[in-house]
C-alpha positions in Angstrom: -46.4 -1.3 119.0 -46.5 2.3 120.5 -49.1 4.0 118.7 -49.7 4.6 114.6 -46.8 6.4 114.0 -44.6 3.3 115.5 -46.5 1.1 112.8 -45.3 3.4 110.1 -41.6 3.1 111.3 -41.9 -0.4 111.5 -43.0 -0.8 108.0 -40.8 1.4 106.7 -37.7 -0.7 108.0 -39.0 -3.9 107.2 -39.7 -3.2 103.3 -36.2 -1.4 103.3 -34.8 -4.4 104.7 -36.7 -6.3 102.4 -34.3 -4.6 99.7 -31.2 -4.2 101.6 -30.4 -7.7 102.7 -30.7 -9.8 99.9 -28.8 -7.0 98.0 -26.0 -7.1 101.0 -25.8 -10.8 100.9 -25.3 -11.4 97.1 -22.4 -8.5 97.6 -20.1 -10.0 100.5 -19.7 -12.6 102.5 -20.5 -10.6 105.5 -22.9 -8.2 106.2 -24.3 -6.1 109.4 -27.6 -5.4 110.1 -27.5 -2.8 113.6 -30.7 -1.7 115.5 -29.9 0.9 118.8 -32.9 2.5 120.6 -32.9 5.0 123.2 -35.6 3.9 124.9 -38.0 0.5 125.0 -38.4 -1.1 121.6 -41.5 -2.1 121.9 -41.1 -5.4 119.7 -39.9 -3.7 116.9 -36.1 -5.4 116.4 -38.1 -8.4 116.8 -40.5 -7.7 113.9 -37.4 -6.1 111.7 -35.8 -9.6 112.5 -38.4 -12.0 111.4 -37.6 -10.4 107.6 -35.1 -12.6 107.5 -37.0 -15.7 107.4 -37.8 -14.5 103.8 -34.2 -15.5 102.8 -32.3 -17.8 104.8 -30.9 -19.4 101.9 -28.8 -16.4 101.3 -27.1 -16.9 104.5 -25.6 -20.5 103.7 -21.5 -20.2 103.5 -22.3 -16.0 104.5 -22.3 -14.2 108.2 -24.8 -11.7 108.6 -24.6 -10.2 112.4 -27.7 -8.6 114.0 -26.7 -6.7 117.1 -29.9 -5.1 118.9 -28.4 -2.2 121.6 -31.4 -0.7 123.7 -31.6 0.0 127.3 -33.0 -3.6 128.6 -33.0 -5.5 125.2 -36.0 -8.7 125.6 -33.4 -11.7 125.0 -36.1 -13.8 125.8 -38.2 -12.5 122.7 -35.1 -12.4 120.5 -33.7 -16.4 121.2 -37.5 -16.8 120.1 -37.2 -14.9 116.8 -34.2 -17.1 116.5 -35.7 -20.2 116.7 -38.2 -19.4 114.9 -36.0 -18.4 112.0 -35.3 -22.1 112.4 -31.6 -21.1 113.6 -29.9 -20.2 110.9 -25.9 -21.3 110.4 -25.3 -17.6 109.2 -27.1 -15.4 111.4 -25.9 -14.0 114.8 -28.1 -11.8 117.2 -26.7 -10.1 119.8 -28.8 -8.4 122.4 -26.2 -5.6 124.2 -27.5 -3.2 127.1 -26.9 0.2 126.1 -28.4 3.0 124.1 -28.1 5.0 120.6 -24.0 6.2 121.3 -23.3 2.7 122.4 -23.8 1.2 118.7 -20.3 2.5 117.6 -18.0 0.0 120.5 -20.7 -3.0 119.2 -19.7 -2.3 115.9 -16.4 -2.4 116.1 -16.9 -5.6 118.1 -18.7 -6.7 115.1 -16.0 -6.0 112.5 -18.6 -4.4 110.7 -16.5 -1.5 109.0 -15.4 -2.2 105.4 -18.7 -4.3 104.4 -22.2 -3.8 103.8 -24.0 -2.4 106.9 -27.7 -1.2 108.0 -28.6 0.5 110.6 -31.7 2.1 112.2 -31.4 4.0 115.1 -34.4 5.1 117.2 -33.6 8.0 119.5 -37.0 7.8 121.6 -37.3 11.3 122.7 -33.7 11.4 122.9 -31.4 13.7 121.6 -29.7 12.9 117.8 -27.3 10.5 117.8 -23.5 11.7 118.3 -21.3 12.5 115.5 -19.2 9.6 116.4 -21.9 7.4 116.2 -22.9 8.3 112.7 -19.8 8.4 111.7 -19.0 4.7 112.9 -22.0 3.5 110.8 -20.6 5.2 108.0 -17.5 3.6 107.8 -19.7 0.6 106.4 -18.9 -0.5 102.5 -21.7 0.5 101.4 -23.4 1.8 104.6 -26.8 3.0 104.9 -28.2 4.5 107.9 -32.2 4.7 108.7 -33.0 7.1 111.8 -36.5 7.8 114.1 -36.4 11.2 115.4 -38.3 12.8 117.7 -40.6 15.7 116.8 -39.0 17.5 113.6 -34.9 18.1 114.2 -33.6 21.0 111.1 -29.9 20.1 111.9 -29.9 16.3 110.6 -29.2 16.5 107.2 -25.8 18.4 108.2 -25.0 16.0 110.6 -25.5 12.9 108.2 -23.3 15.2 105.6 -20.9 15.5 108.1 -20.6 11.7 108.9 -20.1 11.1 105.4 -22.9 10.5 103.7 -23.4 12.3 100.6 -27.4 11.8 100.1 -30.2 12.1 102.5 -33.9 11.7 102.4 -36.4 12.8 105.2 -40.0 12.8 105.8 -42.1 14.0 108.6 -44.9 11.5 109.8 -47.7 13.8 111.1 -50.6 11.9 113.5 -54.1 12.9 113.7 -53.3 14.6 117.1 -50.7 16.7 115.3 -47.5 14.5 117.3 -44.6 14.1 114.6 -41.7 12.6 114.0 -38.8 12.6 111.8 -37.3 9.6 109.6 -34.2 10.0 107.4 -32.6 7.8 105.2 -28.6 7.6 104.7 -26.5 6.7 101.9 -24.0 7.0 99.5 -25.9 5.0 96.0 -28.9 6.2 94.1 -30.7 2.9 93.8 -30.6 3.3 97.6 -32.8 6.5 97.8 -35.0 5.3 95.0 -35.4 1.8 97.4 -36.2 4.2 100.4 -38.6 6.3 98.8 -40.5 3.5 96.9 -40.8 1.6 100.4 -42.0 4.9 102.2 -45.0 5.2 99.8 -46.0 1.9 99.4 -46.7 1.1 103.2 -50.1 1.0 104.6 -52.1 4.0 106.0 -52.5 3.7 109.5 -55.0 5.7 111.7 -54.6 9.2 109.9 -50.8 8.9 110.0 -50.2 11.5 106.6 -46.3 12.8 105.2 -45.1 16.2 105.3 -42.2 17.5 103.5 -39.9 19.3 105.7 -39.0 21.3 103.2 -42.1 22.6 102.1 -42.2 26.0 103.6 -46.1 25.8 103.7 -45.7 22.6 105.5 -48.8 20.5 103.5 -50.0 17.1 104.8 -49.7 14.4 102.0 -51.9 11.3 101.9 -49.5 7.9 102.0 -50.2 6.8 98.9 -48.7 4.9 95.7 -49.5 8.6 93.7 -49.5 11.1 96.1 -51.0 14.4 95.4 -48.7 16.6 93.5 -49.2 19.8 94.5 -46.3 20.5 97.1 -43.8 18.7 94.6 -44.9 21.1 92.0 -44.8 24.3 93.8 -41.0 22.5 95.0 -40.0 22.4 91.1 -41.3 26.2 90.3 -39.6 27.3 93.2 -36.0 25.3 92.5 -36.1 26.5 88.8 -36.8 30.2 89.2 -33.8 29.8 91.7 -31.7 28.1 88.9 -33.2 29.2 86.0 -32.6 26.1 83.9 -32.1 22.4 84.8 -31.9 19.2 83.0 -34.9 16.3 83.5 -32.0 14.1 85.5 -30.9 17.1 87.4 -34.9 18.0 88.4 -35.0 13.8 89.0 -32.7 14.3 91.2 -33.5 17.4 93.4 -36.9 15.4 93.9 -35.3 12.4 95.3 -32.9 14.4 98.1 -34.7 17.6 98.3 -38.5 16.5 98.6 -40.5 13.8 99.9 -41.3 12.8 96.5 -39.8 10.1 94.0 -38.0 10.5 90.7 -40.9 9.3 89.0 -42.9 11.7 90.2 -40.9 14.0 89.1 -41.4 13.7 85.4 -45.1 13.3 85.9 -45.1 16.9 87.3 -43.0 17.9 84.8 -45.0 16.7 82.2 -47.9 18.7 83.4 -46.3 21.7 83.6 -45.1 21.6 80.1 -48.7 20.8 79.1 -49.9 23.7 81.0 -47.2 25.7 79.3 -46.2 27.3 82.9 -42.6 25.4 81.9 -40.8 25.5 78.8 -38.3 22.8 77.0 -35.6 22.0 75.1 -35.6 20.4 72.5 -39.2 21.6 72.4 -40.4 17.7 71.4 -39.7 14.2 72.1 -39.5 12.1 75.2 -38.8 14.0 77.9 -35.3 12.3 78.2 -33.1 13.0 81.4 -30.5 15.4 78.7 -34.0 17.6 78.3 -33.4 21.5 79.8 -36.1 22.8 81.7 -36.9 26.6 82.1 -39.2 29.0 83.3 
């Protein structure tokens, strides 16, 4: 792979397709899985394939299609991923020359509108992907859509929104030498975003690789951990509730999930704390802290 940032992308899409696929195949009888790079992939399609070996049962009497569109796609190394997926009936892999903005003719060619679709796009240094390309992988039932950015973009999330996909999810991955990138997650389900969000903390640390939130103002670098230091997500909260003034546990949950790098979960672990510190109030004032709970300041 390119470098430890690359290795972070890569396990980020493999544990998400982990979740998606078997999820996709129980659902239909066809699914798409799409990659489109700008530039050289480096192995990764290859690698993103290979999760597939996990569940080859799945694809018996099912059709999943697996286009890869980059600028001089390695057929070679993906006829081997093939074989060694031992062939699978079910599977199709198509290698296509082209780049990001070529994915929506190959998925139309793919009849992959109207059934569950994935799709990671990799710009390379490139500029965002065109509207009509996000909104081709939209048109997916359900679609989700995971894209690679270069440095830190601030006009994705309307882009996606625009495209038609009601939640979003981002995180900047920072390297030691201060280089960045951007990923964001697509979709239009909850359980998606939760899946997206538990995959992007559980993957390994690689070589200094930390988060940062791009919407913490103060721009804090976050260990990748399975509890990740709470400080920005509580400074987040404080910030979102003296704008609101009062918010329920399952709205809070879900400002977390869209609005933050964090999870829902650790949402109410923040929460908890601040009621404990008394900097929060609640009501009722006891119980579980149920998702009907009002917070205020």
């Amino acid at each position: 792979m390119g470098g430890p940032i690359d290795d972070v992308v890569r396990e980020i899409l493999v544990r998400q397709l982990d979740a998606w696929g078997p999820a996709a195949l129980h659902r239909s009888k066809r699914a798409t899985f799409a990659q489109a790079y700008g530039g050289a992939p480096d192995g990764l399609p290859e690698a993103a394939l290979r999760v597939f070996d996990e569940f080859t049962d799945l694809l018996r009497g099912r059709r999943l299609t697996a286009p890869v569109v980059a600028p001089s796609p390695d057929r070679a190394a993906l006829d081997a991923v093939y074989q060694e997926l031992d062939r699978p009936s079910g599977l199709d892999i198509h290698a296509v020359e082209g780049g990001v903005d070529t994915l929506p003719a190959v998925l139309t060619a793919a009849s992959a509108a109207g059934a569950p679709l994935l799709a990671f796009l990799d710009t390379a240094g490139g500029p965002q992907p065109a509207a009509g390309t996000l909104a081709a992988v939209a048109r997916g039932k359900p679609a989700e859509l995971l894209l690679a950015l270069a440095g830190v973009p601030r006009d994705h999330r309307a882009a996606l929104a625009a495209a038609g996909f009601p939640l979003v999810a981002d995180v900047e991955l920072v390297a030691r030498d201060g280089t960045a990138r951007l990923v964001a997650f697509a979709t239009g389900a909850g359980k998606s975003l939760d899946a997206f969000k538990d995959a992007m903390w559980a993957v390994d640390e690689y070589a200094g690789v930390r988060y940062r939130d791009p919407q913490d103002p103060e721009g804090h670098l976050l260990d990748i951990s399975e509890r990740p230091h709470p400080g920005p997500l509580r400074r987040e909260l404080l910030a979102h509730l003296a704008e609101v003034g009062r918010a329920t546990v399952t709205d809070l949950r879900r400002f977390t999930v869209t609005d933050t790098v964090y999870r829902a979960a650790d949402a109410n672990r923040v929460l908890t704390s601040l009621l404990t510190a008394g900097q929060l109030t609640r009501d009722p004032p006891t119980g579980r802290l149920g998702g009907d709970v009002v917070i205020s300041t």
